[in-house]
LOZA-38946 format. One record per residue: residue in three letters; z negated, x negated, y negated of N, C-alpha, C in turn. Coordinates in steps of 0.2 Angstrom, whole numbers, always signed. Example, Ala and Ser with C-alpha at 12.3 -4.5 7.8 and 13.67 -1.06 7.14 Angstrom:
residues 2
REC    aa     nup   neast   nnorth    caup   caeast   canorth     cup   ceast   cnorth
REC   ALA     -39     -66      +28     -39      -62       +22     -39     -66      +16
REC   SER     -35     -64      +11     -36      -68        +5     -39     -64       +0
***
This chain:
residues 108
REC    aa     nup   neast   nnorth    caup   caeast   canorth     cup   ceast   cnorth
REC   UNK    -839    -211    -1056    -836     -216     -1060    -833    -222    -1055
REC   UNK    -829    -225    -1058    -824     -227     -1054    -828    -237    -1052
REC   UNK    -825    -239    -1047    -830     -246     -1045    -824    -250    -1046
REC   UNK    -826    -257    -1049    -823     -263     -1049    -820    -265    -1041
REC   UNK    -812    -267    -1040    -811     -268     -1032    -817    -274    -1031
REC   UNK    -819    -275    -1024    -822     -278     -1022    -817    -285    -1019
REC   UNK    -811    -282    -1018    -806     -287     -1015    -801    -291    -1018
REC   UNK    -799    -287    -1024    -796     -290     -1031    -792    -284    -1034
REC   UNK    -790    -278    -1027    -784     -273     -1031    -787    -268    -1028
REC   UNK    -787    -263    -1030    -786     -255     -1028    -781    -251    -1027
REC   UNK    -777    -250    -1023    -770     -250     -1023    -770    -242    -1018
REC   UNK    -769    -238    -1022    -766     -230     -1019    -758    -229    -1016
REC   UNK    -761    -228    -1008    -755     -223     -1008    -754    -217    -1005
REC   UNK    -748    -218    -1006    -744     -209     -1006    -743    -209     -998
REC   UNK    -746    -201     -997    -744     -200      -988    -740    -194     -989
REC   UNK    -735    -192     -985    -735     -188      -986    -732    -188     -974
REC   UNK    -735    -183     -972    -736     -182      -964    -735    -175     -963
REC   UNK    -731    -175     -956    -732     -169      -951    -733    -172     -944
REC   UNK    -737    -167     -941    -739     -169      -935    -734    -163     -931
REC   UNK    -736    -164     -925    -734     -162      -918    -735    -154     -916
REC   UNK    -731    -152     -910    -730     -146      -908    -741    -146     -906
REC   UNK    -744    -140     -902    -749     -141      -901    -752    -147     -896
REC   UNK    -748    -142     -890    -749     -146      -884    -750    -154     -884
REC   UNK    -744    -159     -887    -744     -163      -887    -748    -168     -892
REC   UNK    -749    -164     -897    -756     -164      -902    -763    -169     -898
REC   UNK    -765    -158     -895    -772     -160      -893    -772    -164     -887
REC   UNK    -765    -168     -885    -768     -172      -878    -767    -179     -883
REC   UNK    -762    -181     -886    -764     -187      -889    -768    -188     -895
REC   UNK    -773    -182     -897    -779     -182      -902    -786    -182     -897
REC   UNK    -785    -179     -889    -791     -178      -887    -793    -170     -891
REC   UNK    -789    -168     -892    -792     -160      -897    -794    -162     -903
REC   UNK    -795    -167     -905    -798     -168      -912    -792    -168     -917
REC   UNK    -795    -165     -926    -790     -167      -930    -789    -174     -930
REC   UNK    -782    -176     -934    -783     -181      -936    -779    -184     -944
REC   UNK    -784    -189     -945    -786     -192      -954    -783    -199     -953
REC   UNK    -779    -202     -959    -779     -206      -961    -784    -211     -963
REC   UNK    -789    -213     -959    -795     -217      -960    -793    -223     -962
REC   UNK    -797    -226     -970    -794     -232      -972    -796    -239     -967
REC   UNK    -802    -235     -963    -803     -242      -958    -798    -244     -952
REC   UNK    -790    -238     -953    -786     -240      -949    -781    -244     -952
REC   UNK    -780    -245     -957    -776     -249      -962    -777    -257     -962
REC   UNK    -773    -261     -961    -774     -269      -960    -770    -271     -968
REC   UNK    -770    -278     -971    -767     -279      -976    -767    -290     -973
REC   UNK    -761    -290     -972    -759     -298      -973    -756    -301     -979
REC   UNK    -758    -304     -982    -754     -308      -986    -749    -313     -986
REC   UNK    -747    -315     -990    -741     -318      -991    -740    -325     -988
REC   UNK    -747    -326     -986    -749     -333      -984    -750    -334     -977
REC   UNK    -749    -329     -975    -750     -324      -968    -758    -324     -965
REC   UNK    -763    -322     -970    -770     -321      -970    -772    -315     -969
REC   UNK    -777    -313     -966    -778     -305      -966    -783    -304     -967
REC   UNK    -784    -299     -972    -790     -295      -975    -796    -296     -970
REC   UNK    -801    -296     -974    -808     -294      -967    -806    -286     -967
REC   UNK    -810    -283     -971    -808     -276      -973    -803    -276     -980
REC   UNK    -802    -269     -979    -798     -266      -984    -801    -260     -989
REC   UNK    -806    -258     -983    -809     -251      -985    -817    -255     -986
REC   UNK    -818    -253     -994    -824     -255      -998    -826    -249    -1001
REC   UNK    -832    -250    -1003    -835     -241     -1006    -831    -241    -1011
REC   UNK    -829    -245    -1016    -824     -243     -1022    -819    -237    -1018
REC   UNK    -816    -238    -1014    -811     -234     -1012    -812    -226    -1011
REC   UNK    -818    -224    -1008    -819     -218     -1012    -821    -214    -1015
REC   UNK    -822    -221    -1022    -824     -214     -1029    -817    -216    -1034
REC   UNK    -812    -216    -1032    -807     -218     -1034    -802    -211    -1037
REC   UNK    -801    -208    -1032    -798     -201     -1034    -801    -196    -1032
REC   UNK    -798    -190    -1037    -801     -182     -1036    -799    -180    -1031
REC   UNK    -805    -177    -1027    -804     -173     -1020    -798    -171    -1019
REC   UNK    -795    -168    -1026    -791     -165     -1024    -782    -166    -1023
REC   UNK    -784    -174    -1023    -780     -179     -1023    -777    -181    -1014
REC   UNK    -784    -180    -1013    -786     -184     -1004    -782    -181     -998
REC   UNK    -779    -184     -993    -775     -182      -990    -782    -180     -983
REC   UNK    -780    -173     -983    -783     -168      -979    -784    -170     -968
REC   UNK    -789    -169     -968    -788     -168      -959    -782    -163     -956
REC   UNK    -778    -165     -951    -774     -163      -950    -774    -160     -942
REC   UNK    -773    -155     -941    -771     -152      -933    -763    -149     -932
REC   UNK    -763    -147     -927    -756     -147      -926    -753    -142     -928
REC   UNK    -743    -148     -928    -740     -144      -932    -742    -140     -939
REC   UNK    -743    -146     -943    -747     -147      -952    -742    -152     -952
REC   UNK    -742    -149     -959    -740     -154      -965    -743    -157     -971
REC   UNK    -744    -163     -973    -749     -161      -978    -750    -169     -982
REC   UNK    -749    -169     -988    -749     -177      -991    -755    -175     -998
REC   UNK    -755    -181     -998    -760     -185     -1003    -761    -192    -1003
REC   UNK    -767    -194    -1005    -767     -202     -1005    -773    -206    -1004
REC   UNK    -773    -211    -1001    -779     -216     -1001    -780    -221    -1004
REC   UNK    -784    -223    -1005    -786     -230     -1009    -789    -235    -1005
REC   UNK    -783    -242    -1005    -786     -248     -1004    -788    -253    -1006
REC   UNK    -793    -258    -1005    -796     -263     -1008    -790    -270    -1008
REC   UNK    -787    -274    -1009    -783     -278     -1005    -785    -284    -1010
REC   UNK    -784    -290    -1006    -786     -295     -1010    -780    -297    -1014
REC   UNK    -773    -296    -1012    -766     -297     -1016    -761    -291    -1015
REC   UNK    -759    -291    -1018    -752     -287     -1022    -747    -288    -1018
REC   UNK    -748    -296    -1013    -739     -296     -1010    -742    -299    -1004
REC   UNK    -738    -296     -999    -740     -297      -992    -737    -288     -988
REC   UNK    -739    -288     -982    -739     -283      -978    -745    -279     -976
REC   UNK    -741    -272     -977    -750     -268      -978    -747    -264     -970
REC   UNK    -752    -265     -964    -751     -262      -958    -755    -255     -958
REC   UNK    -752    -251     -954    -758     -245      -954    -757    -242     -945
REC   UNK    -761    -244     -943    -764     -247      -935    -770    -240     -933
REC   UNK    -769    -235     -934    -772     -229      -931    -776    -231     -924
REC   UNK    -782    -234     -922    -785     -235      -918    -782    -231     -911
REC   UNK    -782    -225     -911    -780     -219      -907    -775    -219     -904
REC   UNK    -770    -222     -907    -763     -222      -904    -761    -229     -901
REC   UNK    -756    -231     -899    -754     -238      -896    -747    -239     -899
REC   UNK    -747    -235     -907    -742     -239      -914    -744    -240     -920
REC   UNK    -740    -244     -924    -741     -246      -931    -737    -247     -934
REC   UNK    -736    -244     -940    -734     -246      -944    -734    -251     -950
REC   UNK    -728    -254     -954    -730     -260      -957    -725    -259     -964
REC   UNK    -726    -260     -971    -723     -259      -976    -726    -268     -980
REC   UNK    -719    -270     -983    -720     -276      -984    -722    -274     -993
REC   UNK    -727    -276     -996    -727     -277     -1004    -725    -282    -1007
***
């Protein structure tokens, strides 16, 4: 059963990814797959405030497993989605991979 946001919105998005040749892979994963962890995602508002977290237990009893964007190894492709917690609807949602030294930013 699905939970009340604890941050004000529950906000799913669409991934859709390909990763790398192997080589190159397993030295910038260390050999591990790799997932889109909601703990890597940042959200500022329009105020320019930043979330504490983003990722709350609501986020995942939100969608069907079969929804959920898969662990990934090299040279894969493979989308699905995540659920965020965010306190508002307008601002910029960051997604900051602790493991890499980039980030992406998408204004709402």
């Amino acid at each position: 059963m699905a939970m009340p946001a604890e941050n004000g919105h529950l906000v799913s998005v669409n991934v859709e990814a390909k990763t790398g040749a192997a080589a190159p892979f397993k030295k910038a994963f260390y050999g591990q797959d790799f997932s889109f962890n909601p703990a890597d995602w940042k959200f500022v508002d329009d105020k320019g405030t930043t979330a504490n977290s983003v990722m709350t237990n609501p986020v995942f009893n939100c969608l069907d497993p079969k929804e959920l964007l898969r662990d990934m190894g090299p040279a894969e492709r493979a989308s699905g989605k995540i659920v965020l917690d965010l306190p508002s609807t307008k601002g910029t949602l960051i997604y900051a991979p602790s493991i890499l030294d980039q980030a992406w930013e998408w204004t709402l």
